[in-house]
C-alpha positions as CSV (number, residue, x, y, z in Angstrom):
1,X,112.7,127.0,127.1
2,X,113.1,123.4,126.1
3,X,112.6,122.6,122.4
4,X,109.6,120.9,122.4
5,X,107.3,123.2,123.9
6,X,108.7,125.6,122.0
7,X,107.5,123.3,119.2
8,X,104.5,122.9,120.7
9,X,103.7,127.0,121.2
10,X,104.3,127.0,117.4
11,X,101.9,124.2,116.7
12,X,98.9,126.3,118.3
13,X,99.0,128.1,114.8
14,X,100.9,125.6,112.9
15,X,99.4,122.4,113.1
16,X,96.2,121.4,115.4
17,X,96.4,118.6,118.5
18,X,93.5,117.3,117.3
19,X,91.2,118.3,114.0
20,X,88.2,119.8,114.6
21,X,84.9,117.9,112.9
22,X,86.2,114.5,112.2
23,X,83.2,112.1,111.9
24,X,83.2,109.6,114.4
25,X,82.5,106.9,111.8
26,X,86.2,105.9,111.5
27,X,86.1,105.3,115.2
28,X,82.6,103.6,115.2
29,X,83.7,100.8,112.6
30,X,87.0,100.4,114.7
31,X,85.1,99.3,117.7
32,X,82.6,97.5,116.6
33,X,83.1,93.8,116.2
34,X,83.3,92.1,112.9
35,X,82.6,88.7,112.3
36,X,84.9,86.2,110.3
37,X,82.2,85.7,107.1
38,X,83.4,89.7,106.6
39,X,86.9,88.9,105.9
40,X,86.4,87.3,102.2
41,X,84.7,91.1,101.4
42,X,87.8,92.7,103.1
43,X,89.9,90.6,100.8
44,X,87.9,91.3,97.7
45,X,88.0,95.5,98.3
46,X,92.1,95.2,99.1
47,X,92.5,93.5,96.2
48,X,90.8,95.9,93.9
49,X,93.0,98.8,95.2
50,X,95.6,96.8,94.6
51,X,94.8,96.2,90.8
52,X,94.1,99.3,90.2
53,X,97.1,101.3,92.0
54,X,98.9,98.8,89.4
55,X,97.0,99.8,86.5
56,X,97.3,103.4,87.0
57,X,101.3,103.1,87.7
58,X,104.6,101.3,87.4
59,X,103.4,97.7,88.9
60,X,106.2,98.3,91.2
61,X,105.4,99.3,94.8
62,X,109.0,100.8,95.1
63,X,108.5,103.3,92.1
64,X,104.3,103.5,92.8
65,X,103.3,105.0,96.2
66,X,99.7,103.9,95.8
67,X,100.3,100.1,95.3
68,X,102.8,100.3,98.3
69,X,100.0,101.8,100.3
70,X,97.7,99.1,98.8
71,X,99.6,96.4,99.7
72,X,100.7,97.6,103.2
73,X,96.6,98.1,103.9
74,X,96.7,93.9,102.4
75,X,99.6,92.8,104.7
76,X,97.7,94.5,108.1
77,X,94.2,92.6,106.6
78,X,96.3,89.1,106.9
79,X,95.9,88.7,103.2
80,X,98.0,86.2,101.6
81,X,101.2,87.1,99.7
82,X,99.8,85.1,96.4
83,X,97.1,87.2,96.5
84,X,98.8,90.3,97.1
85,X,100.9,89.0,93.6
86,X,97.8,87.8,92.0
87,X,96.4,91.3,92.3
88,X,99.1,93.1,91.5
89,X,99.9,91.0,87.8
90,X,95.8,91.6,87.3
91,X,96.5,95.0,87.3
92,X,99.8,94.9,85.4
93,X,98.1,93.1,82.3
94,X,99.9,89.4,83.0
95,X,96.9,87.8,83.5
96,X,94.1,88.0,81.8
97,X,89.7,87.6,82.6
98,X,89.3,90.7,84.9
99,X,87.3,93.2,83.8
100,X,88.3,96.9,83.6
101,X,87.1,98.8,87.2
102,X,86.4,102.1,87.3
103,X,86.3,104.7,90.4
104,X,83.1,106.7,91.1
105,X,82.7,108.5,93.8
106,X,78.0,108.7,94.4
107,X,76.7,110.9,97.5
108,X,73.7,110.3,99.3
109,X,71.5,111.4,102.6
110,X,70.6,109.4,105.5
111,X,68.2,109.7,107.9
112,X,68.2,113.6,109.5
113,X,70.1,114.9,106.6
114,X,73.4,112.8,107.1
115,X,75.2,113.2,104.3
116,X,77.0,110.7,103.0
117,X,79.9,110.5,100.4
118,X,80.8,106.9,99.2
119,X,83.5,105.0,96.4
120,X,83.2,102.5,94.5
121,X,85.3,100.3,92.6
122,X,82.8,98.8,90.2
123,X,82.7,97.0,86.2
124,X,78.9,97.6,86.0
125,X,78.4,101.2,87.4
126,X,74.2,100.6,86.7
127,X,74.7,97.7,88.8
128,X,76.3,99.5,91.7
129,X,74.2,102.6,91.1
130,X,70.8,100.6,91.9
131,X,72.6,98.4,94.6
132,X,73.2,101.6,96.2
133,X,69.8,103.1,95.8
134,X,68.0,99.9,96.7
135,X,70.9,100.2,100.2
136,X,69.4,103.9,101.0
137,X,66.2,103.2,100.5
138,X,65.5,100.7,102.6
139,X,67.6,102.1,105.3
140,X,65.6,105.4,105.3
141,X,68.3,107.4,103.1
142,X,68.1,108.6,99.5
143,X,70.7,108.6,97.0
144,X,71.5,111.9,95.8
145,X,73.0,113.4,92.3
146,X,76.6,114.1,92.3
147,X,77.9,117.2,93.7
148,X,74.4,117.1,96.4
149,X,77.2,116.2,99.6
150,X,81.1,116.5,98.5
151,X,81.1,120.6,99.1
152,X,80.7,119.2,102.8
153,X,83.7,117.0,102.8
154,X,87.7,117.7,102.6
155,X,90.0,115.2,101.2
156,X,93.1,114.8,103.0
157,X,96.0,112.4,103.8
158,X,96.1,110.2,106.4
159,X,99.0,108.3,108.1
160,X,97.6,105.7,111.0
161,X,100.2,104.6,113.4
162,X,100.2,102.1,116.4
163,X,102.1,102.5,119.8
164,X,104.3,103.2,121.2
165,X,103.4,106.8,120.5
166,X,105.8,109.8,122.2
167,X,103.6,112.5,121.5
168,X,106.5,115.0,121.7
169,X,108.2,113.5,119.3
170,X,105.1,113.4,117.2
171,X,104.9,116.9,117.1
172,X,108.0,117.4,115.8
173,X,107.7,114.9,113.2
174,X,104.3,116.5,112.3
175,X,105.6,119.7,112.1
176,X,108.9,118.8,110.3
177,X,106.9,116.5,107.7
178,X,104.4,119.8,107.0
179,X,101.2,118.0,108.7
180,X,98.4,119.6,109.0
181,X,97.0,118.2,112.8
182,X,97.2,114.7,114.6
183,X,94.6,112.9,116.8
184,X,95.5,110.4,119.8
185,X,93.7,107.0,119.3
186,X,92.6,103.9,120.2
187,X,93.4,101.3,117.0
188,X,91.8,98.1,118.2
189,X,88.9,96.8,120.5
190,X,91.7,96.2,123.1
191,X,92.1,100.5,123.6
192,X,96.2,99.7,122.1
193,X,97.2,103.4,122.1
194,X,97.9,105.3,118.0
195,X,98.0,108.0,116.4
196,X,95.9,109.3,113.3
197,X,98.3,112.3,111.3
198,X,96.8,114.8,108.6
199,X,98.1,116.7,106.0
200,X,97.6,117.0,102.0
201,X,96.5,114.6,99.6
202,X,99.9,115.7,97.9
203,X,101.8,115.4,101.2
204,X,100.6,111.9,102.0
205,X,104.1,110.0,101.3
206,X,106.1,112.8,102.4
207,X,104.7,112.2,105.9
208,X,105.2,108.6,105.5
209,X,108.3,108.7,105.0
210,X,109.5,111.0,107.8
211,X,107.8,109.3,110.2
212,X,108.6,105.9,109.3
213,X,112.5,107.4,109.3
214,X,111.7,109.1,112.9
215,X,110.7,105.5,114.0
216,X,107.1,105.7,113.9
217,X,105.2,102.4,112.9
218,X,102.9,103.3,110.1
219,X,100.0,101.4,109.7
220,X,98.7,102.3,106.7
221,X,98.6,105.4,104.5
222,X,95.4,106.8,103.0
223,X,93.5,109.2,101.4
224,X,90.0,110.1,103.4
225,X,87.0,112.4,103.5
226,X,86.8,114.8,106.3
227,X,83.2,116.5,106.8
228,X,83.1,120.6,107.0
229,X,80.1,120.4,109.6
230,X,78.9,117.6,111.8
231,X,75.0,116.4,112.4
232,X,75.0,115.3,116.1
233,X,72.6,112.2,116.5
234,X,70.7,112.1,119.5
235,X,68.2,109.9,119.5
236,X,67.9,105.7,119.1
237,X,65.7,105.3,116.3
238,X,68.0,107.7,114.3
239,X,71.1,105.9,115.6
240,X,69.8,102.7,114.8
241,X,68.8,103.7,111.7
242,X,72.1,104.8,110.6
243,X,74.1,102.1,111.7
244,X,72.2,99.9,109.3
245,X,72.6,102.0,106.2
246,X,76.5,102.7,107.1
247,X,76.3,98.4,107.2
248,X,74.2,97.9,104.2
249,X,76.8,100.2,101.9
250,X,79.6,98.5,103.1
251,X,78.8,95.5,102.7
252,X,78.0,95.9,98.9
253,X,80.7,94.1,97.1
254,X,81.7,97.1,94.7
255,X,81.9,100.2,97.7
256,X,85.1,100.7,99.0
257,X,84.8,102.9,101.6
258,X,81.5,105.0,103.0
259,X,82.3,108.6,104.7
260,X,79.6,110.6,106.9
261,X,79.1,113.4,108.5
262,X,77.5,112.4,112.1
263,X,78.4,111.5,115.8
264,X,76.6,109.9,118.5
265,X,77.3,109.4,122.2
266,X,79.3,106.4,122.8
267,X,75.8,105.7,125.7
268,X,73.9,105.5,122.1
269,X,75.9,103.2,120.0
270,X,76.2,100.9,123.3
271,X,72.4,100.2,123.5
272,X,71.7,100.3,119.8
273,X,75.1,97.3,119.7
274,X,73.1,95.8,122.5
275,X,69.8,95.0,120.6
């Protein structure tokens, strides 16, 4: 028996082809098209994970695995290098007039009882509390008290990489690096063939690592929030109405990153992209 499928009889029980439940919302905001005013709010949310993965460690990305993450995310966003630095000696004390940001994670429902698990990055958290209310609200959601959603959600590691992608010698990277499953993707509007990999929060740069040593190009590394159960949307008022509030949160300046729980046929996010 040739090595790989021997690999790939152990992966049945060792590690999943693909992992059961993933909301389709990564997907979603790959594919849909975003418009060149976004790209000063892209900036603005890099940056803040940039200051504070160099507040919270050595301002070094060599010795602190979440800046290097940060600024790897930065580089793929086109952001400047004197930003990337500006950020990183915000963080680091050496210059002065930001404020102190603090992490909170807030959960919510949409429409249908989508539930939704959003952080934010935020100086004022009354400010981003009724920013994110006032979102939900007039998007048909409600947000909840803390605890209401994250029993739903999983938080695990994520390494994205772009093609080429040998899938056998993904497996074997996955399984050497202790992953947990892998999906085949498309990264870009254009279908370009990747790969998402999953494993531990803990395990994160230990998968980065081997893969970028087995040749893989990694993307970006990150932590994300994988729902237990998934809400299937079928209708377009419901579809519609989800879209916006997904939108409206992430558009606010102080949200870094909005997780839910649903999928929708890729028939009903084409007529709802359509209107």
């Amino acid at each position: 028996m040739r090595p790989w499928r021997l690999l790939r009889e152990l992966a049945i029980t060792s590690i999943g082809l693909s992992m059961a439940g993933h909301s389709k919302w990564a997907n979603i905001k790959r594919q849909k098209a975003r418009v060149d005013a976004a790209r000063g709010k892209v900036f603005t949310k890099i940056s803040r994970e940039i200051i504070v993965a160099a507040r919270s460690g050595v301002p070094d990305p060599a010795g602190n695995f979440q800046l290097r993450t940060a600024i790897e995310k930065a580089k793929a966003a086109s952001i400047p290098n004197e930003n990337i630095e500006r950020a990183i000696a915000k963080g680091a004390g050496l210059s002065g007039g930001d404020s102190e940001l603090e992490a909170i994670r807030y959960e919510g429902y949409g429409i249908g009882g989508v539930a939704i698990l959003i952080e934010a990055l935020t100086d004022n958290r009354n400010r981003t509390a009724a920013d994110l209310r006032e979102a939900f609200t007039k998007n048909g959601g409600n947000l909840g008290e803390t605890g209401c959603v994250g029993w739903m959600f999983d938080q695990k590691g994520v390494c994205i990489l772009r093609s080429p992608i040998d899938e056998e010698q993904l497996l074997e990277a996955s399984l050497e690096a202790e992953a947990e499953s892998y999906d085949l993707i498309s990264i870009d509007e254009d279908d370009d063939e990747g790969a998402e990999v999953f494993t531990t929060v803990a395990n994160l740069e230990n998968l980065a690592g081997v893969l970028k040593q087995k040749g893989f190009v990694v993307l970006q590394s990150e932590n994300r929030w994988i729902p237990s159960n998934i809400v299937e949307i079928e209708t377009f008022e419901k579809t519609r109405s989800l879209l916006k509030l997904m939108d409206a949160l992430e558009d606010l300046d102080d949200v870094q990153s909005v997780t839910a729980n649903f999928e929708m046929s890729d028939e009903l996010m084409s007529l709802v992209s359509s209107q």
